[in-house]
TIKE-551879 format. One line per 10 residues: number of its first residue (from 1); for each residue y, x, z of C-alpha. Coordinates in steps of 0.02 Angstrom, whole numbers. Last residue first. Layout:
NUM> Y/X/Z; ...
end
This chain:
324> 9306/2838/3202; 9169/2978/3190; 9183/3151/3272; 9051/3304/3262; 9077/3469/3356; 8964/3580/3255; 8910/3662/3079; 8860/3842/3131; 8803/3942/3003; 8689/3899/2824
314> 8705/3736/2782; 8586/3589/2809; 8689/3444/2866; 8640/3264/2936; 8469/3287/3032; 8409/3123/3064; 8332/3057/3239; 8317/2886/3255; 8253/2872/3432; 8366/2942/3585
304> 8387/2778/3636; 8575/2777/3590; 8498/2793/3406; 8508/2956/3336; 8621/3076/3247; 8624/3267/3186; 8745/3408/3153; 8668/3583/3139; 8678/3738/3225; 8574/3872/3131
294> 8449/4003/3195; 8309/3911/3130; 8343/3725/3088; 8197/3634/3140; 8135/3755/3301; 8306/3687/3361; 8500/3730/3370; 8587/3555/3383; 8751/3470/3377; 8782/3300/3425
284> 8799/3094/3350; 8774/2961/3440; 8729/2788/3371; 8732/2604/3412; 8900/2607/3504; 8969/2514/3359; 9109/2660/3351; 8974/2807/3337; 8960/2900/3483; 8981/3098/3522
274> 8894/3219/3611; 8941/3398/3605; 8769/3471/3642; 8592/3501/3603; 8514/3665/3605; 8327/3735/3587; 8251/3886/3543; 8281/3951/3733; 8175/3819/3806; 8025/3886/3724
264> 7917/3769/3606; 7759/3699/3646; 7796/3504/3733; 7947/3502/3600; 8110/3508/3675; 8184/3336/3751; 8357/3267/3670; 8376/3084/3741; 8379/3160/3926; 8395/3015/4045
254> 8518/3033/4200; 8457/2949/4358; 8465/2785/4406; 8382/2748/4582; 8422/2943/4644; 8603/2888/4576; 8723/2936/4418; 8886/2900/4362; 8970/2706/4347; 8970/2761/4173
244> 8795/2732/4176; 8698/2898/4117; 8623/2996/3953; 8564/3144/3935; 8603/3282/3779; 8519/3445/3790; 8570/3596/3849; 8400/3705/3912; 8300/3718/4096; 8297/3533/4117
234> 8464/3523/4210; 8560/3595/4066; 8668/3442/4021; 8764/3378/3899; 8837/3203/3884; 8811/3034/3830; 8897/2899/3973; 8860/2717/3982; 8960/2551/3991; 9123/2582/3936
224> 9094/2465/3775; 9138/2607/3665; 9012/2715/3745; 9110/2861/3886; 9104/3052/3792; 9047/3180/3925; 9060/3357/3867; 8988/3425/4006; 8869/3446/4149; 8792/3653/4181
214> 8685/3651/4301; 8637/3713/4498; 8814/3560/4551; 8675/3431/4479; 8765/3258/4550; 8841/3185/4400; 8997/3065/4423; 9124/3131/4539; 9281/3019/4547; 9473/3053/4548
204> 9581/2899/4579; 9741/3005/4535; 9731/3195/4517; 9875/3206/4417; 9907/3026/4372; 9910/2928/4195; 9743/2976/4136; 9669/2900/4288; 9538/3032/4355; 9331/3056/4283
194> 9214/3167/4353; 9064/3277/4263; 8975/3427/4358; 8990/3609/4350; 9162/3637/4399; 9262/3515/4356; 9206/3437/4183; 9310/3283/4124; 9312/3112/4097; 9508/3039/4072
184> 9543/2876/4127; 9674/2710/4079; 9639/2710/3870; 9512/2548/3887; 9397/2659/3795; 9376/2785/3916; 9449/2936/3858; 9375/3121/3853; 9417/3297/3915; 9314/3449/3901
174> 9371/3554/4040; 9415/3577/4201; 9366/3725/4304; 9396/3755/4478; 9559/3753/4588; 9613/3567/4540; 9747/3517/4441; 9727/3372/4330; 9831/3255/4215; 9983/3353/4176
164> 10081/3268/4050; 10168/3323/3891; 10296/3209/3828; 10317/3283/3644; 10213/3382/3548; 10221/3246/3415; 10032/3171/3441; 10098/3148/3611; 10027/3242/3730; 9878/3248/3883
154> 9830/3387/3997; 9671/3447/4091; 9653/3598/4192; 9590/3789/4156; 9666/3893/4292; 9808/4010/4272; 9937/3878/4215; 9923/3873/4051; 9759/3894/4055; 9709/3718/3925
144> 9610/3558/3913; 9658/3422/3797; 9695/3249/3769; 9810/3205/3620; 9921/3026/3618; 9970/2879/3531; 9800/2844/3421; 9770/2697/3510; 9590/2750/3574; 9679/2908/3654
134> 9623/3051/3525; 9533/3215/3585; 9583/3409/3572; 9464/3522/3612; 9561/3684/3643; 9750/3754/3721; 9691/3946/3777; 9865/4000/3827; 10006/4084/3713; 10092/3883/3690
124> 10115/3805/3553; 10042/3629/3598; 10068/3506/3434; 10084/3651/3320; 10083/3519/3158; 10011/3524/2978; 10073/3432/2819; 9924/3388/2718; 10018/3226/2639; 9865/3102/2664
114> 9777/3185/2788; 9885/3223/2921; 9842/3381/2993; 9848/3388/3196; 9856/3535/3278; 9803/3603/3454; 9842/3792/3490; 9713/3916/3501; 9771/4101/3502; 9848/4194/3372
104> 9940/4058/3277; 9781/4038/3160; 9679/4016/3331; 9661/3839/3302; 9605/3673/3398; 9585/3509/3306; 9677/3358/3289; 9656/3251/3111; 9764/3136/3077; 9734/2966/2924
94> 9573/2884/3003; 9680/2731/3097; 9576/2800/3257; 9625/2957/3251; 9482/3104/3190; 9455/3232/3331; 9421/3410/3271; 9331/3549/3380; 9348/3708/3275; 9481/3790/3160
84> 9462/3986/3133; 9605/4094/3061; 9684/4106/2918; 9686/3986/2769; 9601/3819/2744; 9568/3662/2800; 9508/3487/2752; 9333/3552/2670; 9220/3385/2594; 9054/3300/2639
74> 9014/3197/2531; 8852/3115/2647; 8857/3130/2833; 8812/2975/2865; 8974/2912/2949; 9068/2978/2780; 9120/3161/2795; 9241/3278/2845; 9280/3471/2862; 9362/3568/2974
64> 9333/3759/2966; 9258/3888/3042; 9227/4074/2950; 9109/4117/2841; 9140/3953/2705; 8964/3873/2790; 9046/3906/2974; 9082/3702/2993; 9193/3628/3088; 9172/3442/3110
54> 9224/3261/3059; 9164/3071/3006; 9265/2936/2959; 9275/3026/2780; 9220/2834/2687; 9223/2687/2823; 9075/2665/2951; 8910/2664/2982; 8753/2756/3024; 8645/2637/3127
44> 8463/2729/3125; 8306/2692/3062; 8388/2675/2885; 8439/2845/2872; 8253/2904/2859; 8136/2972/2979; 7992/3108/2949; 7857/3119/3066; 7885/3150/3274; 7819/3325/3334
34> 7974/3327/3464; 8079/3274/3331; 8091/3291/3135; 8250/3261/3034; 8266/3177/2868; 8402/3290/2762; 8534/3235/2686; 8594/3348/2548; 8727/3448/2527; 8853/3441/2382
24> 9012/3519/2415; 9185/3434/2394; 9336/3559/2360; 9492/3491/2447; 9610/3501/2305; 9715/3342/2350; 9786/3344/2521; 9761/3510/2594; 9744/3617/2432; 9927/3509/2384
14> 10023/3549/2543; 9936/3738/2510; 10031/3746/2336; 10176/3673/2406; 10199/3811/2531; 10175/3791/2721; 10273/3729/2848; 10202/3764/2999; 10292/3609/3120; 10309/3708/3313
4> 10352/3613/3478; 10466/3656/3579; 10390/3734/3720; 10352/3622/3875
end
């Protein structure tokens, strides 16, 4: 692996990171599903400590990383400069941020620490390195990257250092996530989800959605390992379904928990990018819907599907949503 790359950056920008992130005051907004009335934040289970929630956001015209609390009130910018940051991960202990970032030229993973703003080239590498996601003890970085030709998945730790192939199968892999226990990796090959021991290449590998015709992705496991949100285009749109994590079966299929309105066209709506909150009571996604217009918005609901609020109302794309 390349050595890995610190940015140092001036002590002005040390101090925009750190201490001069502008906050922004947008409002919480009840959302409306499927024909459904009004709900509140109160319907659904919202919680955790102050900025434990992150995305990227287009609002500033161009992507950036911002973070929230778990209910996606004061929300606040966390980068700046050049170039566009998407997909963040928060860590566990709340003080890194990893994200993905073409600022180098192409899209390396970085991780900003929040309480001194320094910033770190954890990958630097000239292939596509994206969607970085935290091991549940904060040690190391999952992520997918072409490296090698072929997209597979990797993991790193949070220093650039030790970098581990975990995958490398002919077709596409993609979109990697821990189980909570820290000992597999899910993942997209191909078209459907499986899941491999994080500490193997191709170790223990098992399929886990059987739709090979759609699109199955961004998995994310529940805390308690016992179900599986993810996206899915098997009903003629994305939308987020949800499984057991021991996949799914004719007997127990996949439920989706983001169905379109009974009127509206399949192309108005998107839901993706699953992504639970750390009581396993909530999951958060991104969503393009008759609601929002033409924007991508962040919004929550119970694991039911029920619950539905809309959390940001900004103009672009606000997506990829995180909570610790």
């Amino acid at each position: 692996m390349d050595a890995r790359r610190v940015v140092v950056v001036a002590a002005t920008v040390l101090l925009s990171f750190a201490c001069d992130r502008p906050r922004t005051s947008e409002p919480i907004a009840g959302g409306l599903q499927a024909g459904a009335g009004s709900l509140s934040r109160s319907e659904t289970h919202l919680v955790g400590p102050p900025g434990s929630l992150v995305f990227y956001s287009a609002r500033a015209g161009i992507n950036k990383i911002f973070e929230a609390d778990a209910d996606g009130g004061e929300p606040q910018q966390v980068t700046f400069g050049a170039g566009a940051d998407i997909w963040p991960d928060i860590s566990p202990n709340g003080r890194y941020i990893a994200f993905a970032s073409n600022r180098s030229g192409n899209n390396d993973i970085y991780v900003l620490d929040l309480t001194d703003g320094s910033l770190v080239d954890v990958t630097n590498n000239a292939a596509d390195d994206n969607w970085p996601r935290w091991s549940p003890d904060g040690q190391r970085i999952a992520f997918h990257s072409n490296r090698d030709g072929n997209y597979n998945i990797y993991t790193v730790n949070a220093d650039g250092s030790d970098l581990h192939q975990a995958t490398s199968d002919p077709r596409l892999d993609q979109f990697p996530a821990w189980s909570p226990n820290g000992q597999r990796l899910l993942f997209r090959r191909g078209t459907d989800l499986y899941a491999a021991d994080a500490n193997g290449e191709e170790q223990n590998v098992q399929r886990l959605t059987f739709a090979p015709a759609f699109l199955n992705q961004m998995g994310n496991w529940s805390p308690d390992g016992q179900q599986i949100a993810f996206m899915s285009t098997r009903d003629g749109y994305p939308s987020v379904f949800l499984m057991s994590s021991d996949g799914e079966t004719p007997e127990n299929p996949a439920v989706n928990l983001t169905p379109k309105g009974a009127g509206d066209a399949a192309s108005a709506w998107v839901s993706r990018a699953p992504s639970w909150s750390v009581n396993g009571k909530s999951i958060y996604f991104m969503s393009m819907r008759p609601l929002t217009g033409t924007n991508v918005e962040i919004f929550a609901m119970n694991a039911d599907g029920s619950g539905l609020v809309r959390l940001t109302t900004s103009a672009g794309e606000d997506g990829g949503p995180r909570v610790r």
